[in-house]
N, C-alpha and C positions, 0 to 999 in steps of 0.2 A: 461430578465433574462438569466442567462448564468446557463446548464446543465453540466455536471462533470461527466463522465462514467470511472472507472476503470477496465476492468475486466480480472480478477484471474482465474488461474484454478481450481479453486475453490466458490469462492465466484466473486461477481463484488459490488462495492463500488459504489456509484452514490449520488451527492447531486445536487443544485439547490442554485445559490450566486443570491442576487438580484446586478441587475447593477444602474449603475448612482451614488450619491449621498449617496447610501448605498453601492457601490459596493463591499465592504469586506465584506458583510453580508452572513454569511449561511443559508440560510432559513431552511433548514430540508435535511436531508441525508437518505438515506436508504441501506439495501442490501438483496442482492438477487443468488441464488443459480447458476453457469454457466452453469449446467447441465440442468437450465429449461430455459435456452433461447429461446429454441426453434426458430420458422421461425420468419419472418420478421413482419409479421401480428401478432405473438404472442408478441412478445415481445413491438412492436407499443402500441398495448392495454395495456399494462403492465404498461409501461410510461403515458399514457394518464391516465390509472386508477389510478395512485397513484400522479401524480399529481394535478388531481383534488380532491381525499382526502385529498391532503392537501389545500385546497382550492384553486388552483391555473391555470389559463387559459392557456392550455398547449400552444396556439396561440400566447403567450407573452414569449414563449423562441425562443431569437433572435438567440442563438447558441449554439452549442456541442462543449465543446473537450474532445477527448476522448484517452486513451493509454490503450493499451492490452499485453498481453502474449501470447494470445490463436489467432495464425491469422486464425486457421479453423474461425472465428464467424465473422472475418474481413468485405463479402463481406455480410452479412445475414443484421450486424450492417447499413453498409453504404444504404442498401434497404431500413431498416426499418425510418432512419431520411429521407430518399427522398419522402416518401410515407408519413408521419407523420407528418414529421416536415421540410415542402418545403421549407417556407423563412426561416428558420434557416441556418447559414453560420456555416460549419464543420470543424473543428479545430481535427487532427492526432499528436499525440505527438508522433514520429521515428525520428531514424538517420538521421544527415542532417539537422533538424530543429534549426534553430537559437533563441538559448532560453537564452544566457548571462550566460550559463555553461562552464568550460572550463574541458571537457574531458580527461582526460590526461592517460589515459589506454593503451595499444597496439594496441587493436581494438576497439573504441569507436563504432563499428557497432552492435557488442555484449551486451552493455550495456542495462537493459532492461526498457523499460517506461517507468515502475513502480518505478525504481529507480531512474531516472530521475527525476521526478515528486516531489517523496519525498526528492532528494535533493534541488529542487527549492523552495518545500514547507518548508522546514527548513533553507532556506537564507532568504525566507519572513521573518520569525520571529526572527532569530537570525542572521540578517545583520554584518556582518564582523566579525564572531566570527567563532571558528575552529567547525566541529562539525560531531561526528557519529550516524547516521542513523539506528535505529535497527527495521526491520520491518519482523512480525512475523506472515506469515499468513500458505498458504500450504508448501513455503519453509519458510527460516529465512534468511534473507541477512543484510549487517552488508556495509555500507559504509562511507570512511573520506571523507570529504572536508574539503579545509583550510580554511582559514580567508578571501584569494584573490578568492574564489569561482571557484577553483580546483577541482574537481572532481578527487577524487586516485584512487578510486577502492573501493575492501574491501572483501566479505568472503561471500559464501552459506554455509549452510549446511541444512539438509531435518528439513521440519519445526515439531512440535510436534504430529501431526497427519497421517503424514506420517510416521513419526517412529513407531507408536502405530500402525498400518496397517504391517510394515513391521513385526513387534514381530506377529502378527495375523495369518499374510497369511504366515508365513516360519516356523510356528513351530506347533505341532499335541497339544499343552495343551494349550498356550497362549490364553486368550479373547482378544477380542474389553474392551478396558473400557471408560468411562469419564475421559477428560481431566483437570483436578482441582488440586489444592493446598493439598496435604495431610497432613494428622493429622501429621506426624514425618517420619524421615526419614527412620527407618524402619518398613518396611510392615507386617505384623502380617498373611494376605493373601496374594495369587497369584496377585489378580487384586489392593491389598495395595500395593506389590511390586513394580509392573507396570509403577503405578499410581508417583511411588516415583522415580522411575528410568527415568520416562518421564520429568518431574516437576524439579527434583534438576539435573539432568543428564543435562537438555539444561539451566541451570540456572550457574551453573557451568563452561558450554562451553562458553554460552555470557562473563562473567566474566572474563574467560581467552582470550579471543579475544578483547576485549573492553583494555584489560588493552595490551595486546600485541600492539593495535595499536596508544593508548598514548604513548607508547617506542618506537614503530619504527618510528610514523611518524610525534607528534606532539612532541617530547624532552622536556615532562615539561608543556608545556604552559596548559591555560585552556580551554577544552575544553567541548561543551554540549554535551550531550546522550542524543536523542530522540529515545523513543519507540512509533513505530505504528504498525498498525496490530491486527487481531482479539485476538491473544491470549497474547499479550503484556501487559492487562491490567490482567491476572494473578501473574506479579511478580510488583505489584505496592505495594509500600511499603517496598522493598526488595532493597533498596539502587542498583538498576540497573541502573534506569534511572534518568536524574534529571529532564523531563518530559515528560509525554503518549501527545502525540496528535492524537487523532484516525483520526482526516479529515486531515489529512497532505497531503496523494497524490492527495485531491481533492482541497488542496490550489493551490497545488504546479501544478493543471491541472492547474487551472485558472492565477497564473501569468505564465507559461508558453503561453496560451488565448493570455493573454494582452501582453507580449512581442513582439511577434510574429504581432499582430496588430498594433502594436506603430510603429513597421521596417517595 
C-alpha cells in the first residue's frame, strides 16, 4: 500500500491507494489539523491509530510520498516514517524531482508541492486536455496547464478563512463567522454581511480570473476547471467548476510515486 501525506498550513490531506492490480484504488482518505502534529511519536501513533481503524496493517505500507508547504514539520515527518514505518521507501515531492511536468515559470523553485501535485493529479484524469486548477484551502491558487502538460503558472490570493480572520483581528466590531453559502446577497446582519462578502466576494474573483486566463492563455480552446480543496465544494453547483475532485493532490502524490519509480 502506498500512503499520500499533504500537509497545509493548515490542514494535512492524507489517504492510502492500494497497490498492484488495484493500484488506482483509494482506499480511505482522511484529514487532520497541522497544528496537532505535534513530535514524531505523536503523530507515528496517529497514522498507526487510523489505520488500523480502518482495518488496515500499518506493516503493509510499502511507501510514503509526501509534499509540504510547512518545512518547520519537514525533519519531525521524516523521524516519524523512520521510527514507524522502517521498510517503507520515502518519496519527497520538491524541486528538481522528475515528475513528466514541464515548468515553465521564471523560478520553477518557487512552485509549491501542492501545486505540483495537483497539477499531476489533473493530467491523470484529464490527459491531453488544457486545464485550470482551482484549489481552495488556507490560501486559493488558481493554475493553467496546456494540453502538452506545461505548467504556466497562475494566481494566489488569501483563501476564505484567512480573509474572515483578517476582517476579525483588524477591526474593533468585526466577528469570526461561519464560512457558508448565505441566504442572498444582501446581509440583514453584521455576520449576514460578512458571511456575503466572503462567499460572493471570492466567488466573484475566481470567476474573474478563470475567465482572464481562457483569454490570455488558452484563445478559445476548451478547457477543464477543476476545483479542489476544503472549501471548493461550497460553490458546487454554481457553474465554477465543471468538476470538484477533493483527492486530487493525493492522486497527483501518487503518479508523481510512480513516475519517479518507473525513471
Amino acid at each position: 500500500m502506498l500512503l499520500c501525506l499533504d500537509i497545509g498550513n493548515t490542514h494535512m490531506l492524507g489517504g492510502v491507494f492500494e497497490q498492484g492490480r488495484k493500484k488506482d484504488k483509494l482506499i480511505f482518505r482522511f484529514r487532520y489539523a497541522t497544528s496537532l502534529l505535534g513530535s514524531a511519536d505523536q503523530f507515528g501513533i496517529f497514522l498507526i491509530s487510523i489505520l488500523k481503524v480502518h482495518g488496515l496493517n500499518p506493516a503493509k505500507i510499502a511507501a510514503i510520498a509526501l509534499s509540504s508547504v510547512v518545512p518547520n514539520y519537514d525533519y519531525t515527518l521524516k523521524h516519524c516514517f523512520s521510527q514507524y514505518f522502517k521498510e517503507a521507501q520515502c518519496f519527497l515531492l520538491q524541486p528538481g524531482i522528475k515528475t513528466g511536468l514541464n515548468i515553465r515559470c521564471k523560478n520553477p523553485n518557487e512552485v509549491g508541492a501542492d501545486r505540483i501535485a495537483n497539477a499531476i493529479g489533473a493530467i491523470a484524469v484529464f490527459p491531453e486536455k488544457s486545464l485550470i486548477v482551482v484549489d481552495m484551502g488556507t490560501a486559493t491558487t488558481l493554475c493553467a496547464i496546456r494540453a502538452n502538460r506545461d505548467y504556466l503558472g497562475g494566481a494566489i490570493l488569501p483563501g476564505m478563512r484567512l480573509c474572515m480572520e483578517a476582517l476579525k483581528n483588524n477591526t474593533a466590531k468585526l466577528m469570526a463567522v461561519n464560512i457558508e453559502e448565505p441566504v442572498s446577497y444582501i446581509g440583514k446582519t453584521t455576520r449576514e454581511s460578512i458571511q456575503s462578502g466572503l462567499y460572493y466576494g471570492h466567488l466573484g474573483a475566481l470567476k474573474e480570473l478563470i475567465l482572464g486566463f481562457k483569454k490570455e492563455v488558452f484563445s478559445g480552446e476548451e478547457v477543464k476547471v477543476i476545483g479542489t480543496g476544503g472549501f471548493s465544494q461550497l460553490y458546487e453547483g454554481k457553474e465554477l467548476f465543471d468538476i470538484l475532485i477533493p483527492e486530487l493532490v493525493l492522486l497527483g502524490l501518487k503518479k508523481a510515486f510512480e513516475y519517479t519509480s518507473d525513471h
